[in-house]
Every structure is written in structure tokens, then in C-alpha cells.
N, C-alpha and C positions, 0 to 999 in steps of 0.2 A: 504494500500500500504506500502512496504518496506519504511523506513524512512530515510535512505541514498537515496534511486531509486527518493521518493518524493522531495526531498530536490533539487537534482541535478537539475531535471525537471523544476521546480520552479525557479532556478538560473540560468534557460537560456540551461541546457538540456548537455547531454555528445557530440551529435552531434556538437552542435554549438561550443561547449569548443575545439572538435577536430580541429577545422579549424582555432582557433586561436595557434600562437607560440610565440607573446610576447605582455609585457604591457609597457605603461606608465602613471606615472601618480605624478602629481604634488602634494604635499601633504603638512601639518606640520603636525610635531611628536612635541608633548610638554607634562608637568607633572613634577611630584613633583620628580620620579625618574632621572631627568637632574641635578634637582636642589642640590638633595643628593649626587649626581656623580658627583660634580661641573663644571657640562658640560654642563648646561641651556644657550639654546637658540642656538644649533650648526642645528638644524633640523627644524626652524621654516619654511622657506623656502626651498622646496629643490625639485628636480622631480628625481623619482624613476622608471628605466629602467630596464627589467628584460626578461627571457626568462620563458616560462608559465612550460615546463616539466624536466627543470634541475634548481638547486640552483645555478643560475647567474646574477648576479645585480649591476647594480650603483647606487649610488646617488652623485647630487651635485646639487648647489655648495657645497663640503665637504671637510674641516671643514671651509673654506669659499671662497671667492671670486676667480676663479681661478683655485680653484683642485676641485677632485671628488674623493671619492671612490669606486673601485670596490670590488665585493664579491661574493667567493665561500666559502664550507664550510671549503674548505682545502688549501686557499688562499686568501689572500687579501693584497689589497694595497690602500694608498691615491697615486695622481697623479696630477701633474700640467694639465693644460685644454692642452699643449703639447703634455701629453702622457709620461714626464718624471717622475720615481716613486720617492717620497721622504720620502715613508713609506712601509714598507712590512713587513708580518704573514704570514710563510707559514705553519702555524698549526694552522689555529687560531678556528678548532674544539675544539681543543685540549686544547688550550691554553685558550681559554674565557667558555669553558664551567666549568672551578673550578670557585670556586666564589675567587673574587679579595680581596688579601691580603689591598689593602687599602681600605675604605671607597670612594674616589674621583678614576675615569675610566680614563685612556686615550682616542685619539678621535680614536684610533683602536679599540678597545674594545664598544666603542658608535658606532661605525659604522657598527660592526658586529654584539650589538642586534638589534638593528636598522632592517639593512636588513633582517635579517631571520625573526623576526616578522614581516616586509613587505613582503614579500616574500609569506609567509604562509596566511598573511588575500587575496592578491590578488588573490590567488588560492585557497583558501577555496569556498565550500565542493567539485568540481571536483576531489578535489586531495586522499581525502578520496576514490576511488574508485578504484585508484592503488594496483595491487597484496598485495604488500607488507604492505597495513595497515589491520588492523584488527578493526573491530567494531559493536558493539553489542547496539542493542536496552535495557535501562536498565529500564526501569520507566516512569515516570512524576514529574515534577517539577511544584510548583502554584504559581504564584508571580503578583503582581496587577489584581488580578479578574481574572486570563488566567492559564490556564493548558497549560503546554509545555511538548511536547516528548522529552526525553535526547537518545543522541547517544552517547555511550564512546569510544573513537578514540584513539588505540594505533599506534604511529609511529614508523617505521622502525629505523633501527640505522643510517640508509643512510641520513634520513633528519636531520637537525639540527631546531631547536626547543625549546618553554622553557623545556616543560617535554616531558617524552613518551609518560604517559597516561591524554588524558583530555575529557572533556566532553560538549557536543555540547548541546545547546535547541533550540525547532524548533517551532513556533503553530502549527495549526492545517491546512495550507495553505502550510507549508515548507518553511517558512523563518525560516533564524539563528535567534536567539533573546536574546543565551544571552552564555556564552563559560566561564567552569572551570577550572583554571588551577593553579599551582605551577610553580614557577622559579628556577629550578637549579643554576643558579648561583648568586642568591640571598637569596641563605639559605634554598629555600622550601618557601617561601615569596606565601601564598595561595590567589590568585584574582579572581574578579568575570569581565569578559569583556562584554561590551552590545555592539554590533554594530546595528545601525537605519542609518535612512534616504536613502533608498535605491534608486538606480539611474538605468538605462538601457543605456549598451554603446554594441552595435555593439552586440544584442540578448542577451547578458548577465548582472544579477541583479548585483549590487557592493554597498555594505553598504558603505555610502560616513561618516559615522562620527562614529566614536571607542572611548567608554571611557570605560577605566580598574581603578578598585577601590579596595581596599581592601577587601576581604572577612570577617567577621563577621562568630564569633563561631557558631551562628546558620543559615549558612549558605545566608544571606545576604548579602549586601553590604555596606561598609561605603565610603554616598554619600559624606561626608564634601568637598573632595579633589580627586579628579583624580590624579589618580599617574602615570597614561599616557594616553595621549589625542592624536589622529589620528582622521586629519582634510584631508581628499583627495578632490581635488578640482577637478580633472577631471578625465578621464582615456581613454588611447584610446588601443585596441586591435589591433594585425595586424599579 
């Protein structure tokens, strides 16, 4: 079988994916990447609103008690629990995808990788099946006793993301199992992501725990330290 067709199937099917339009879901985002950006601990807690077929999202409480941010790729703002803004990007494609002149982020620029990488793990691989990606069966990948099928997924210009191109692995059942990618705005910064623990909310699979690590020359991982940890505690579709 096709290995996007398998994969879909597997994660709960295009049918079912079509009847849903948004998510929520309670999560912490942590790692050593907060810690380098001297912005550790703004996402331990937070619940992550979104709508399933446009890049539109909040999170809060953001950057704490009281406000949230929302996020497009071509807008963003933080916002008192009001609705009054006391923060706005209205380019912030534009503006957060160079990598940042200082070492330490603001919490605009956290909130904006933040969300597109939520954004992207709650609609992964449905989303691969849109016109506008492109992706080709390339190989197998072997790592702890298991041969994995790679899929490599280029992104449209339209999504915002770390890179264009990455690379999916699946078993031989069509779960994801393990996802290659570079960081644009972290130099080319090469990772290797595992998402496990997979859960069923409302006909669809969702890997409820993410950890991304450093990539290794020969293509492994350096397990010492997560360099970002996604912990999703629930999720509901609707």
C-alpha cells in the first residue's frame, strides 16, 4: 500500500479527519531550547486551540497568568484574557523565520515557534495529503531491531514550519515513529523527533509525548538531553 494512503488510514483515516474542524488540547512544551532562549518554563502549562485546515491558534495562559496568544503565520499577538492586545507581529512569517540576532527570544518569537510546531504535530500526516505538499517514498530507515518506511515531505511556502523538506518514518503498521528535520531559524540546527504513546480521541490516533534531540553525524540521536519535550495531556476534536 501507498505509505502516505497507509499512514492516514492508520491515524484515524481522511474520512474521519474531514468531519473534524478544530482541536484542543492541553499540553507542556519544555527543553533545553527554552533554556538557551532564556525563556524556560513560559509553556509548561498551557492549552493549545486551533482550527484543523488553516494556521490559526492560541495558546495560554501566554506568557502567563491572564493573557494568551494568538497565531497566524502572518499575525500575531499576546492579549489580556479581555481581548485587549499588549503585543503584536504583523509579519511575524517574516520576521521569526531569520534566525535571531541575539542568543535569548522574546515571548513573541516563543510563541510563534511554539505554535507552528503545535500546529503541525496536531495535524500531522492528514495534512500531508493536501494538493500542495509533495512527497515521495524514499527508503528505509533501521533503528532498534525495526525497519521503518521514510516518507520525505516537502511543504508549500503557504505553511510555516521549521524546514521545507523533512522526513517522516512509519513501521510497518503506519504509525509515525520517528520525523527528520533542520531548523531555519536556528542555523540549520539538524534533529531527530520521536513521537510515542499514542492515544484515540474522537476516531483519531495522536502521539500524546514528543521528544526532539539532537541529531548525530551518523544519523542518530543524542539521547543525553531533549532539546524539546511535548507532553499533550488531552485532546478533544470538534
Amino acid at each position: 500500500m501507498d505509505l502516505l494512503t497507509m499512514a492516514i488510514e492508520e491515524h484515524g483515516g481522511m474520512r474521519t479527519w474531514g468531519q473534524v474542524s478544530r482541536f484542543r488540547a492541553p499540553a507542556a512544551i519544555s527543553g533545553d531550547l527554552w533554556k538557551l532562549k532564556g525563556q524556560d518554563g513560559l509553556l509548561d502549562e498551557v492549552v493549545i486551540e486551533g482550527e484543523t485546515r488553516d494556521q490559526r491558534l492560541t495558546i495560554g495562559p501566554f506568557p502567563h497568568a491572564g493573557r494568551y496568544a494568538t497565531w497566524e503565520p502572518y499575525r500575531q499577538m499576546i492579549k489580556t484574557d479581555d481581548g485587549v492586545p499588549v503585543a503584536e507581529c504583523r509579519d511575524p512569517a517574516r520576521a521569526f523565520t531569520r534566525p535571531a540576532r541575539r542568543p535569548d527570544w522574546n515571548e513573541l518569537r516563543v510563541a510563534y515557534f511554539a505554535s507552528q510546531m503545535a500546529w503541525n504535530l496536531l495535524t500531522m500526516p492528514f495534512l500531508f495529503a493536501r494538493a500542495d505538499f509533495v512527497t515521495e517514498e524514499i527508503g528505509t530507515w533501521r533503528e532498534d531491531g525495526e525497519v521503518w518506511r521514510q516518507l520525505a515531505v516537502t511543504y508549500p511556502d503557504c505553511i510555516a514550519t521549521h524546514t521545507r523538506r523533512q522526513v517522516f518514518s512509519f513501521d510497518n503498521s503506519g504509525f509515525l515513529c520517528r520525523i527528520d528535520y533542520t531548523v531555519d531559524v536556528l542555523g540549520g540546527e539538524p534533529l531527530v523527533h520521536y513521537p510515542a504513546d499514542y492515544c484515540e480521541f474522537d476516531g483519531i490516533l495522536v502521539p500524546m509525548r514528543h521528544r526532539v534531540y539532537a541529531r548525530t553525524e551518523d544519523g542518530g540521536a543524542d539521547l543525553s538531553t531533549p532539546f524539546l519535550a511535548v507532553d499533550v495531556r488531552d485532546v478533544l476534536f470538534s
